[in-house]
C-alpha distance (Angstrom), angle and dihedral (degrees) to the residues before:
residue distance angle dihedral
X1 . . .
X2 3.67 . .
X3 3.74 126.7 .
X4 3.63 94.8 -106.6
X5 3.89 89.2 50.3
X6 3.77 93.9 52.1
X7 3.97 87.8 51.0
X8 3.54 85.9 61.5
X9 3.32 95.1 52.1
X10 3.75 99.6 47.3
X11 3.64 93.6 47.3
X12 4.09 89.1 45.9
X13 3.73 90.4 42.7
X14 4.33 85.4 49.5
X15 4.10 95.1 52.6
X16 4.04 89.0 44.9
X17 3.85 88.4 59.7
X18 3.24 86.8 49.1
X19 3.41 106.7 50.2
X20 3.84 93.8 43.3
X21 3.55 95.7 48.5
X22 3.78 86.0 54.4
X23 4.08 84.4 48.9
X24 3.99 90.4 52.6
X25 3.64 92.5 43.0
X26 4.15 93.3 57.1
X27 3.32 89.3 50.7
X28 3.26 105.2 39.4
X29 3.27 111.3 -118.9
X30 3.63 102.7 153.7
X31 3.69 106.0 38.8
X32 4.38 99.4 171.0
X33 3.90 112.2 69.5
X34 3.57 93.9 1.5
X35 3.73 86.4 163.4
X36 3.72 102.0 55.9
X37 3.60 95.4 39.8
X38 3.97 82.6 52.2
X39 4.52 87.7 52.5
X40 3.79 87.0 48.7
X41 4.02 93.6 43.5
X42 3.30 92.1 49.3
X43 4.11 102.8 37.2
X44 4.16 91.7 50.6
X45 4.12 95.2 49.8
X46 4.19 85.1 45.8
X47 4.09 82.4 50.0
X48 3.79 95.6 53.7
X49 3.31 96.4 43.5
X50 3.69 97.7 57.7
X51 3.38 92.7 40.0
X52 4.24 78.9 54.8
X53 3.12 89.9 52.1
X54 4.03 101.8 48.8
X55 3.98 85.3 50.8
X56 4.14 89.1 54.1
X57 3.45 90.1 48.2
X58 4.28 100.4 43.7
X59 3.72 82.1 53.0
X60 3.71 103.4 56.8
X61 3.99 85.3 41.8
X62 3.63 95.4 45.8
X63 3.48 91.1 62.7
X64 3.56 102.5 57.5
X65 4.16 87.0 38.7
X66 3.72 91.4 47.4
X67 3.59 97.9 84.5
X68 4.00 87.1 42.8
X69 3.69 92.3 56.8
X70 3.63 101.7 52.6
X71 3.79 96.3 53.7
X72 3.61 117.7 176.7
X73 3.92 122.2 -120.0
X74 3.63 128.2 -176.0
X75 3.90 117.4 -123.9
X76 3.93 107.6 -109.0
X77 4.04 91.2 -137.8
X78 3.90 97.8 73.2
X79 3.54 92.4 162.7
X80 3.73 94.8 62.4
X81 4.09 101.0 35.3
X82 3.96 132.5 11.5
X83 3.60 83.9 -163.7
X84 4.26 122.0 125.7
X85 3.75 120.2 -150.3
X86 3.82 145.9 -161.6
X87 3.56 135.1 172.4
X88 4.56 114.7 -139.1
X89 3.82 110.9 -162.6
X90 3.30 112.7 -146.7
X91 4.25 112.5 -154.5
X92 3.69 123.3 -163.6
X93 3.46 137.1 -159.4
X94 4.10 126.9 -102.0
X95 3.45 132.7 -166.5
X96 3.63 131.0 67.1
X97 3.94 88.6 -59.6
X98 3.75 86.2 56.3
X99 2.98 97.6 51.9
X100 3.53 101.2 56.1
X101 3.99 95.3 36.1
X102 3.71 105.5 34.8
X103 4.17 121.3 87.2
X104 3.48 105.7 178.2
X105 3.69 92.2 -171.5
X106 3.52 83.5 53.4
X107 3.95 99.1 48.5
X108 4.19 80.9 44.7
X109 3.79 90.6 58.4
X110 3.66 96.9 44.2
X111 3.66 91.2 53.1
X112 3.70 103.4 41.6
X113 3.68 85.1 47.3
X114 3.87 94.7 58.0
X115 3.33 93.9 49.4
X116 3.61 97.2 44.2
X117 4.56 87.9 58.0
X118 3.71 75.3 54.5
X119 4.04 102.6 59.5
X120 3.79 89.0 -103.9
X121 3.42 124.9 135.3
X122 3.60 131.2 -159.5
X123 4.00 111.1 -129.4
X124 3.97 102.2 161.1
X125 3.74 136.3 26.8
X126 3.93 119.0 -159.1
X127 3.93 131.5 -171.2
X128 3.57 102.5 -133.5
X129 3.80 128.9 -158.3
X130 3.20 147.3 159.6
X131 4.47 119.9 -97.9
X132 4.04 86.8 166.6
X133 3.99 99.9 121.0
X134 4.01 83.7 -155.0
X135 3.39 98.2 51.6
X136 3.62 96.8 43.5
X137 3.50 94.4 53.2
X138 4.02 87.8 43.6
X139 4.34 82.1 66.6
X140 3.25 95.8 49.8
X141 4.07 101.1 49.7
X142 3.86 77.6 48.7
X143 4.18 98.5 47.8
X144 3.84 78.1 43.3
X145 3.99 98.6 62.4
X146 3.47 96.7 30.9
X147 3.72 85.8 57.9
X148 3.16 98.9 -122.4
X149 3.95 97.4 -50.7
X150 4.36 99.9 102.7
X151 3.55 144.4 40.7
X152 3.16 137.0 117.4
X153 3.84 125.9 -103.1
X154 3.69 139.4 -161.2
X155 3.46 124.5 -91.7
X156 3.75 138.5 176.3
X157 3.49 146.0 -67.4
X158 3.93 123.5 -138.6
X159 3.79 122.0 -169.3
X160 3.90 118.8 -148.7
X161 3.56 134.6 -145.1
X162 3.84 131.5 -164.3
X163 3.68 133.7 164.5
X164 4.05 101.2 -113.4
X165 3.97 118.1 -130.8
X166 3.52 92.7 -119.0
């Protein structure tokens, strides 16, 4: 599922919360602490749907950055290779919605397939997480008030190899 897929779904899966816990609340369904389940109810969908929203908008970007990102460089031992290199990370999604949305064999494929319609070829495959203290706590406060639902995880990096024109 593509990032601008998964958007939809967040934002999708944020007005359906809030619909039904509008439903539940006319009828009564929860009669105790109808007011804090009504701040969590409506805090979680408002959540998603940002976080819906981020993914739409990383997508659209990502496509005019992608060819930015992977820049190519020249090897600086000509006289043993002609070959140019570049390294894609590919990041994946944690969390409860990562878990049930993200494939990283899937997100793998995809990549190592676009690259290979481009000449690429993939010649190494590295897990790749985070050791940042910062960062890693920055994830959890994040799994933490999305309840769970959002962060994001590690992912991979792939190095490329092509013979260069030279």
């Amino acid at each position: 599922m593509n990032m601008n897929k998964k958007g939809i779904v967040l934002l999708l899966l944020g007005l359906a919360i809030i619909v039904l816990s509008e439903i539940a609340g006319s009828i009564r369904l929860y009669q105790m602490g109808y007011y804090n389940y009504k701040i969590i109810l409506t805090i979680l969908p408002v959540i998603l749907m940002i976080i819906g929203i981020v993914f739409i908008i990383n997508n659209k970007s990502s496509v005019n950055k992608n060819s930015d990102s992977n820049e190519e460089t020249n090897t600086e031992d000509l006289s043993k290779s002609n070959n140019i290199n570049k390294v894609s990370r590919i990041s994946l999604m944690g969390g409860l919605i990562g878990a049930l949305t993200t494939n990283p064999k899937t997100a793998l494929e995809n990549e190592i397939y676009r690259n290979n319609q481009k000449g690429w070829k993939a010649i190494h495959i590295k897990n790749h997480s985070t050791t940042n203290l910062f960062i890693w706590l920055l994830q959890l406060i994040v799994l933490l008030l999305t309840f769970g639902l959002f962060s994001w995880g590690g992912g991979y990096l792939v190095l490329f190899e092509k013979e260069s024109n030279c």
